[in-house]
Structure formats: structure tokens, C-alpha cells
KEPAZA-745988 format. One line per field, with one value per atom (N, C-alpha, C, O): chain; residue in one letter; z, x, y; residue number from 0. Coordinates in steps of 0.02 Angstrom, whole numbers. Layout:
% KEPAZA-745988
chaine <- c(A/...);
residu <- c(A/...);
w <- c(Z/...);
u <- c(X/...);
v <- c(Y/...);
num <- c(NUM/...);
***
This chain:
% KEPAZA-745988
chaine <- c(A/A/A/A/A/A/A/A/A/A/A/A/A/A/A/A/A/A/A/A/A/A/A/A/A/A/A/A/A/A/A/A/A/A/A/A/A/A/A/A/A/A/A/A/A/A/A/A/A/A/A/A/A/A/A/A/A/A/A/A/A/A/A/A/A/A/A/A/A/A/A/A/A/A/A/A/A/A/A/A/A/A/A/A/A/A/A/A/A/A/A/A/A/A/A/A/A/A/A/A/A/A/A/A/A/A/A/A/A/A/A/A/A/A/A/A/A/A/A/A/A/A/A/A/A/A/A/A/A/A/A/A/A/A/A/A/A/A/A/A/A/A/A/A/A/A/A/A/A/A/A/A/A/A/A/A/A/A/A/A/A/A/A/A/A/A/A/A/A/A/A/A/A/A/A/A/A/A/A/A/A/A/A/A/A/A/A/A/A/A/A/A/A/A/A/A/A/A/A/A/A/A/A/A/A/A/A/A/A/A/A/A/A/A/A/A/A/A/A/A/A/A/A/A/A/A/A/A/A/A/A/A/A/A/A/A/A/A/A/A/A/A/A/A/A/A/A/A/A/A/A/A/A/A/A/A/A/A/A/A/A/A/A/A/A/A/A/A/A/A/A/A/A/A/A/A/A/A/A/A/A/A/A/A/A/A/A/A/A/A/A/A/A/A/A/A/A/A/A/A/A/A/A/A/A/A/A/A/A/A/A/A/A/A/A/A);
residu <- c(X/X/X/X/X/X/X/X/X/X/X/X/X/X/X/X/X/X/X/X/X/X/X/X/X/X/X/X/X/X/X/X/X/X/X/X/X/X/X/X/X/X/X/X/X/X/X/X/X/X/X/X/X/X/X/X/X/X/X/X/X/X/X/X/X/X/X/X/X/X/X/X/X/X/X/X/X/X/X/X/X/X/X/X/X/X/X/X/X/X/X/X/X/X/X/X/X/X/X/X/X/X/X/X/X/X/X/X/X/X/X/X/X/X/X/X/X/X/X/X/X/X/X/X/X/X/X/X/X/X/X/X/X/X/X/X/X/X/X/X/X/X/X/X/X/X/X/X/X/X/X/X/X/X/X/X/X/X/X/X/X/X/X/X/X/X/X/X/X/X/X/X/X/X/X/X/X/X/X/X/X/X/X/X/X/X/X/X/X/X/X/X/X/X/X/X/X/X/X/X/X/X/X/X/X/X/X/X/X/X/X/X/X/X/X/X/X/X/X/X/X/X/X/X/X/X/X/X/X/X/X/X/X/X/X/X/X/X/X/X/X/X/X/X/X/X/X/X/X/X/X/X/X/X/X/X/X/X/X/X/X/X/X/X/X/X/X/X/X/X/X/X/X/X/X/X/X/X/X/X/X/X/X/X/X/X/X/X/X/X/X/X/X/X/X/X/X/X/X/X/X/X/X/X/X/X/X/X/X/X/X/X/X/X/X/X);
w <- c(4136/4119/4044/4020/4000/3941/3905/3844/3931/3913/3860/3804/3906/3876/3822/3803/3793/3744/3681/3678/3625/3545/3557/3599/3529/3513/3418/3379/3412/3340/3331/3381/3260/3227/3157/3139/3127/3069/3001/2991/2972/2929/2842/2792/2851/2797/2801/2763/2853/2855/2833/2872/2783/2772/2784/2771/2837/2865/2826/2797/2828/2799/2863/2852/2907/2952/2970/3030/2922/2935/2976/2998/2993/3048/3107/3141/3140/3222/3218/3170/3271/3300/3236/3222/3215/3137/3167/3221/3113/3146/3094/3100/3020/2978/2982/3008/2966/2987/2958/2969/2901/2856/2884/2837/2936/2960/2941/2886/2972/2974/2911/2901/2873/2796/2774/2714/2776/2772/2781/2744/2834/2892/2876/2922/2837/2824/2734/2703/2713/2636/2652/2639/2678/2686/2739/2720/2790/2803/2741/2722/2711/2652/2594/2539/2590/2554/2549/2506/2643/2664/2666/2662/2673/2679/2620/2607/2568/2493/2486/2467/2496/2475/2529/2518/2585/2630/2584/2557/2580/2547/2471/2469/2423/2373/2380/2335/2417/2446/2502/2523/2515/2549/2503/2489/2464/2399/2338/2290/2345/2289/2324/2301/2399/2429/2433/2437/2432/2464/2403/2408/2335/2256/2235/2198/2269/2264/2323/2327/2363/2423/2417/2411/2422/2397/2441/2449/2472/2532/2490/2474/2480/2466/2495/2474/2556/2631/2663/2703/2673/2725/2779/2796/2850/2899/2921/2902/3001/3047/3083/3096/3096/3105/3107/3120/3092/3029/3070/3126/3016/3011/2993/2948/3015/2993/2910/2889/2876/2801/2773/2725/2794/2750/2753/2712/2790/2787/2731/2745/2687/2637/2583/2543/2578/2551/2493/2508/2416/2357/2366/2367/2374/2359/2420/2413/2479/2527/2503/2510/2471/2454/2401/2411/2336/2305/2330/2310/2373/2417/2433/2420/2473/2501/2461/2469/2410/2356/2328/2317/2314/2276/2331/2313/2401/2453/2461/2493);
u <- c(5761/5777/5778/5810/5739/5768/5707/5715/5633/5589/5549/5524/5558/5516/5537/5591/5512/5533/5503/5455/5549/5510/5450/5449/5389/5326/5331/5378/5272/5258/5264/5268/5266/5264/5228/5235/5190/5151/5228/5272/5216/5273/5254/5290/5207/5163/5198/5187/5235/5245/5285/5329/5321/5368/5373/5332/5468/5485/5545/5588/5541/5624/5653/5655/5670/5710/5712/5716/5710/5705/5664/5694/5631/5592/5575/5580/5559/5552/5641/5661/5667/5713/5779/5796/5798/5832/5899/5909/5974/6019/6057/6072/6073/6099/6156/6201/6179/6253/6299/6357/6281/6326/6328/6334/6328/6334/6384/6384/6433/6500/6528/6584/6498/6548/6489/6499/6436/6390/6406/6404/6422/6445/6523/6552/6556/6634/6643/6689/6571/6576/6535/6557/6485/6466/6511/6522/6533/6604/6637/6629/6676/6727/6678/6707/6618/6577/6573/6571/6570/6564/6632/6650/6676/6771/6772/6798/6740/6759/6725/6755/6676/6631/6655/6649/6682/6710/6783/6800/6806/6885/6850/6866/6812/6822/6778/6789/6737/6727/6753/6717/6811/6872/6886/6870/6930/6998/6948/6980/6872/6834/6847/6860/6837/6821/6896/6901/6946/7012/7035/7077/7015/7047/7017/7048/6943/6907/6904/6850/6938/6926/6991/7051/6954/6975/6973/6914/7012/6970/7018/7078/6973/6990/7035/7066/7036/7086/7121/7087/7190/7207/7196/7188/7186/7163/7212/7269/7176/7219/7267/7327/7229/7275/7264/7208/7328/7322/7258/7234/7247/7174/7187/7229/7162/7192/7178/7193/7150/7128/7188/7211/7215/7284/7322/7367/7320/7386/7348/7366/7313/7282/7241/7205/7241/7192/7239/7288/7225/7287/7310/7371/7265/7296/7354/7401/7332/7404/7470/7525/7457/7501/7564/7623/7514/7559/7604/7661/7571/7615/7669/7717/7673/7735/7784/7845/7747/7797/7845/7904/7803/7844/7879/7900/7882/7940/7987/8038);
v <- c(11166/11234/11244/11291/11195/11210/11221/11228/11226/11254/11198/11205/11143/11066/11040/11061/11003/10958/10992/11029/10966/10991/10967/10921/10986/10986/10962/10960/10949/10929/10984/11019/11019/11082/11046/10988/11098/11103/11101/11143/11041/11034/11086/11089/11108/11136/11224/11271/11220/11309/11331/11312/11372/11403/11458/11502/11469/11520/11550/11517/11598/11643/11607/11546/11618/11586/11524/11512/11468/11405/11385/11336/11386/11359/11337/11388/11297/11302/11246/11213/11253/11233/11202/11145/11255/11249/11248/11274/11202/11209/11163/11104/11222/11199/11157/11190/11088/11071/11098/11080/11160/11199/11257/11296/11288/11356/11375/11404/11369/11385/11381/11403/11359/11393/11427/11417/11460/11494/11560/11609/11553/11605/11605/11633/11589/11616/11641/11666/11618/11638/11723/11778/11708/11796/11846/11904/11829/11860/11890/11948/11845/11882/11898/11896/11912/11941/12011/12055/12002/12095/12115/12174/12062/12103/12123/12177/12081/12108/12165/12215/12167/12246/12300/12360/12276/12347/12346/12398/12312/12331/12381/12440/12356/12393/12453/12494/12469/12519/12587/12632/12578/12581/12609/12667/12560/12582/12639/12663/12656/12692/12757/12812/12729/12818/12844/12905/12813/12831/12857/12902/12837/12848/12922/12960/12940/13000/13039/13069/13047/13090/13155/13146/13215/13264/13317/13335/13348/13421/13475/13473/13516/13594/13632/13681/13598/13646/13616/13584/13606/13549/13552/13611/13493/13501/13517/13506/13568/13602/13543/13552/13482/13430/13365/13343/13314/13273/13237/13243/13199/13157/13081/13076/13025/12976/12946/12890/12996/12976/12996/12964/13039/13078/13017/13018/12960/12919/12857/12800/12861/12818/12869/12839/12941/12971/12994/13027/12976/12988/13049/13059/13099/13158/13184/13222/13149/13149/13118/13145/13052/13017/13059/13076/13067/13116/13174/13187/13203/13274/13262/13298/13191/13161/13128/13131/13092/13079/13129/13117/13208/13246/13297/13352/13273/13331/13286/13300);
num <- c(0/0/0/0/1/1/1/1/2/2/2/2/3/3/3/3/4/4/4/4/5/5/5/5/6/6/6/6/7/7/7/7/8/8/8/8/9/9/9/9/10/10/10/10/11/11/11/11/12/12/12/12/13/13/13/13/14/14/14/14/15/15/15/15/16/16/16/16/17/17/17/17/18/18/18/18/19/19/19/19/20/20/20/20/21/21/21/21/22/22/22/22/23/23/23/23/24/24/24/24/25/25/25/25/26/26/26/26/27/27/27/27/28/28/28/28/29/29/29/29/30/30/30/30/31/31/31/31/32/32/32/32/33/33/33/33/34/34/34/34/35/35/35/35/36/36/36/36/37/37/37/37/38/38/38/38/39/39/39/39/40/40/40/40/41/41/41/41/42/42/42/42/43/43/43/43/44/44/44/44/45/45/45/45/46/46/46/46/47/47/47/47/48/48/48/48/49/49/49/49/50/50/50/50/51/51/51/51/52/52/52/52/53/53/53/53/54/54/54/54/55/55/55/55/56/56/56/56/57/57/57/57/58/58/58/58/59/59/59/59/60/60/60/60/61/61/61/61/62/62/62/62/63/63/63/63/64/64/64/64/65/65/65/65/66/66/66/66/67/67/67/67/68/68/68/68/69/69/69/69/70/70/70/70/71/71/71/71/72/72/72/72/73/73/73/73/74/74/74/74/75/75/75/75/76/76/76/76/77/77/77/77/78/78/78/78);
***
């Protein structure tokens, strides 16, 4: 069931995806450094939009940005 044995492969080929039957023994910290790559770029992209997010009108009802969005924050500070 496992769809035969490796075959020779042409050692001359280069793939973006490593190549026929690839299986870095470094995955896993590969795969935990680009993880907190993207946590880092969603967090400071997060904290950019949350520092600039601004509505003209308040909503008819609450929204879950008001509970991280500055200009909510301040309102509550000063009642």
C-alpha cells in the first residue's frame, strides 16, 4: 500500500521543494522559528491597526475592537 519502493531519481535536479522524497531532520525548529515569525508580524500588526483605528460614529452595538481600539480605551479612562 505504499506505492513501491524509492526509484533512482536524477541527482542533477533542483527543486524549490527539496526534492523527491525529502524529510529534513530539522523540521521542527524550522517550523517553530517561522511560527513566531508570523506571531511576530500578526502581533505588530495588531498593536499598528489598534493604535490607528478611528470611527467617526459610535457603533449601535459594542463591537469587539472597542475592547482594544485606543480611542475606546481613553473614553473609559476619562468616565
Amino acid at each position: 500500500m505504499g506505492g513501491g519502493a524509492r526509484y533512482p531519481y536524477p541527482k542533477h535536479v533542483w527543486t524549490p521543494s527539496g526534492g523527491w522524497w525529502t524529510r529534513p531532520s530539522n523540521w521542527k525548529s524550522n517550523t517553530a522559528i517561522v511560527g513566531l515569525g508570523i506571531a511576530a508580524i500578526t502581533y505588530v500588526t495588531w498593536k499598528y491597526s489598534a493604535a490607528r483605528e478611528h470611527r467617526l460614529s459610535d457603533p449601535i452595538k459594542p463591537i469587539p475592537s472597542q475592547l482594544w481600539a485606543k480611542q475606546y480605551q481613553d473614553r473609559q479612562s476619562q468616565s
